[in-house]
C-alpha positions as CSV (number, residue, x, y, z in Angstrom):
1,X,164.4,162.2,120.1
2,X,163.1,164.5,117.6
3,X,159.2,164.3,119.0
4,X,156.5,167.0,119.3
5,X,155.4,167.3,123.0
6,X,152.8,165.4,124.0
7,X,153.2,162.9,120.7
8,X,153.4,159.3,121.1
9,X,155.7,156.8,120.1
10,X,154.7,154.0,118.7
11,X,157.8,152.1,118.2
12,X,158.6,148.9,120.4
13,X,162.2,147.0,120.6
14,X,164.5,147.9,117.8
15,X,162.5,150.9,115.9
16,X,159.6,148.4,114.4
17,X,155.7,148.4,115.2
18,X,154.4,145.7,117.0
19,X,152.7,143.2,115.4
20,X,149.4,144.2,117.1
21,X,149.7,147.8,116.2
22,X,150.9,146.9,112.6
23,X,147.3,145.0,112.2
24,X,145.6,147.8,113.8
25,X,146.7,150.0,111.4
26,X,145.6,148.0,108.8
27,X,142.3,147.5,109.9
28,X,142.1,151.1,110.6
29,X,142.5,152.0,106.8
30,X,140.4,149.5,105.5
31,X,136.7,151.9,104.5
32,X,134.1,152.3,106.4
33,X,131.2,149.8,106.4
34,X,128.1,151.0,107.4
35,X,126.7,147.6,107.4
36,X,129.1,145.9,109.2
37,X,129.1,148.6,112.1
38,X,125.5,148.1,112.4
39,X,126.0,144.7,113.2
40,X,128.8,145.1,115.0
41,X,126.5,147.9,117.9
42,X,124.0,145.4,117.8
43,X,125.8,143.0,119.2
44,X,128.1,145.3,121.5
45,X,124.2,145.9,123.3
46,X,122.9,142.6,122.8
47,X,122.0,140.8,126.5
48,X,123.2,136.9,126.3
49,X,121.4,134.8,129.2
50,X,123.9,134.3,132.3
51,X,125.6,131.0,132.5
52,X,126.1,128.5,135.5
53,X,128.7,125.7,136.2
54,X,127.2,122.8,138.4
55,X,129.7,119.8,139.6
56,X,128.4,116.5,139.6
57,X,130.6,113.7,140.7
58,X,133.4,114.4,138.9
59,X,132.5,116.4,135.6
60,X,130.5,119.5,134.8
61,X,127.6,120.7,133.6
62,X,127.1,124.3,132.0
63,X,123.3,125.3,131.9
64,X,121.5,129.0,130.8
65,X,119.7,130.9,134.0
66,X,116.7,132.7,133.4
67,X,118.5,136.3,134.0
68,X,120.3,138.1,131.1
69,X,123.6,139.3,131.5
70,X,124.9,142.8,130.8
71,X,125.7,143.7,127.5
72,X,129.5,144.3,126.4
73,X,128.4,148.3,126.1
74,X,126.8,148.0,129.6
75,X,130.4,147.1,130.6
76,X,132.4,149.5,128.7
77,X,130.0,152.1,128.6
């Protein structure tokens, strides 16, 4: 291993990126959009109402409480 201290390796199985990591890469070089990260905070801290599951003699019905849930930024703050 010819690493610097405190590096890490990226390699997985026989010496090749991941797929996952190969397409994050990519994405990661693309340029930045100004526009596109705008819409992409607004929806990180947009509040979507909280959902319910009832049962009902044999199937399900999905309905929308009143309450909003937390947004994905209220998560993963």
């Amino acid at each position: 291993d010819n690493e610097a201290p405190g590096s890490f390796n990226y390699s997985f199985g026989c010496g090749r990126l991941d797929s996952f990591s190969e397409s994050l890469h990519a994405l990661l070089r693309k340029p930045y959009d100004r526009k596109e990260h705008k819409e992409l905070i607004e929806e990180a801290n947009l509040h979507k109402p909280i959902t319910r599951e009832r049962n009902l003699r044999g199937h399900s019905k999905t309905y929308f409480t009143q309450k909003l849930g937390l947004s994905y930024m209220d998560h993963y703050p």
